[in-house]
C-alpha positions, -999 to +999 in steps of 0.1 A: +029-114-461+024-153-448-012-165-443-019-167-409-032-203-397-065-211-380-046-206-347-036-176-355-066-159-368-081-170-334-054-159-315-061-127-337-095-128-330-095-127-294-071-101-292-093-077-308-122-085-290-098-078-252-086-051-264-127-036-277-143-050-243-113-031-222-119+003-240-159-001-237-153-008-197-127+023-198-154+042-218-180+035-187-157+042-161-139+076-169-167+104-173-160+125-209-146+159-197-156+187-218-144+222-225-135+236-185-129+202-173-163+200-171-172+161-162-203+157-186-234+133-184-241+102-203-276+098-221-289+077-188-278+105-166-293+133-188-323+116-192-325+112-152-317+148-141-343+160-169-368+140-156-360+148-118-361+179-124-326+186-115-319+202-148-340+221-173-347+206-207-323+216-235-348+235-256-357+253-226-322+262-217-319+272-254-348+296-251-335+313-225-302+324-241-317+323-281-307+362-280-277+354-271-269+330-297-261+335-335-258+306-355-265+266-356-255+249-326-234+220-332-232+206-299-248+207-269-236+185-236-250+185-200-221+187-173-216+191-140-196+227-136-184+242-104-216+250-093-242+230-105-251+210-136-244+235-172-251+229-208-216+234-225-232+243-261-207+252-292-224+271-316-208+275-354-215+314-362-227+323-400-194+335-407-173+299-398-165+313-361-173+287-334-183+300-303-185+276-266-208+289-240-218+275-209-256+279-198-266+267-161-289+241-161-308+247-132-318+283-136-312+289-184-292+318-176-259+321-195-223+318-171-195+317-197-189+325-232-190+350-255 
């Protein structure tokens, strides 16, 4: 392999930096879609609809359905679902099975899964 020049390891440089500032505005722009095609909440919205009381904290949504679930939850993201804002929470089972169940937000009562 030839050692690149000072030119080049700026040219180099650069590059990398485009190409990390044009997936970090991508990033912002397109909302993460979860399991459903659920379009899921970043921390500053979470924190927002928590605090506005458009959607219940996750420990309390978790206390609503703790019967329901067996195991560790893994995961746990606040979406917005057909009708409303859910928690979309995937839940690895003692015995290695991973289960995905959608909670409603607004009201902790369970609306998919299992």
């Amino acid at each position: 392999m030839a050692p690149v020049g000072r030119c080049g390891a700026l040219a180099l440089l650069a590059l990398v930096i485009a190409l990390g500032t044009a997936r970090a505005e991508e990033a912002v722009r397109a909302p993460h879609l979860g399991e459903g095609g659920h379009a899921c909440l970043n921390q500053k919205e979470r924190r927002a609809a928590v605090e506005n009381g458009s959607a219940l904290k996750l420990a309390a949504a978790l206390h609503a359905v703790r019967n329901r679930i067996t195991g560790t939850l893994v995961r746990a993201r606040l979406c917005r679902g057909h009708d409303g804002l859910v928690y979309v929470l995937t839940v690895l089972s003692h015995d290695g099975k991973v289960t995905r169940l959608t909670v409603d937000a607004v009201k902790g009562t369970l609306v998919g899964g299992l």
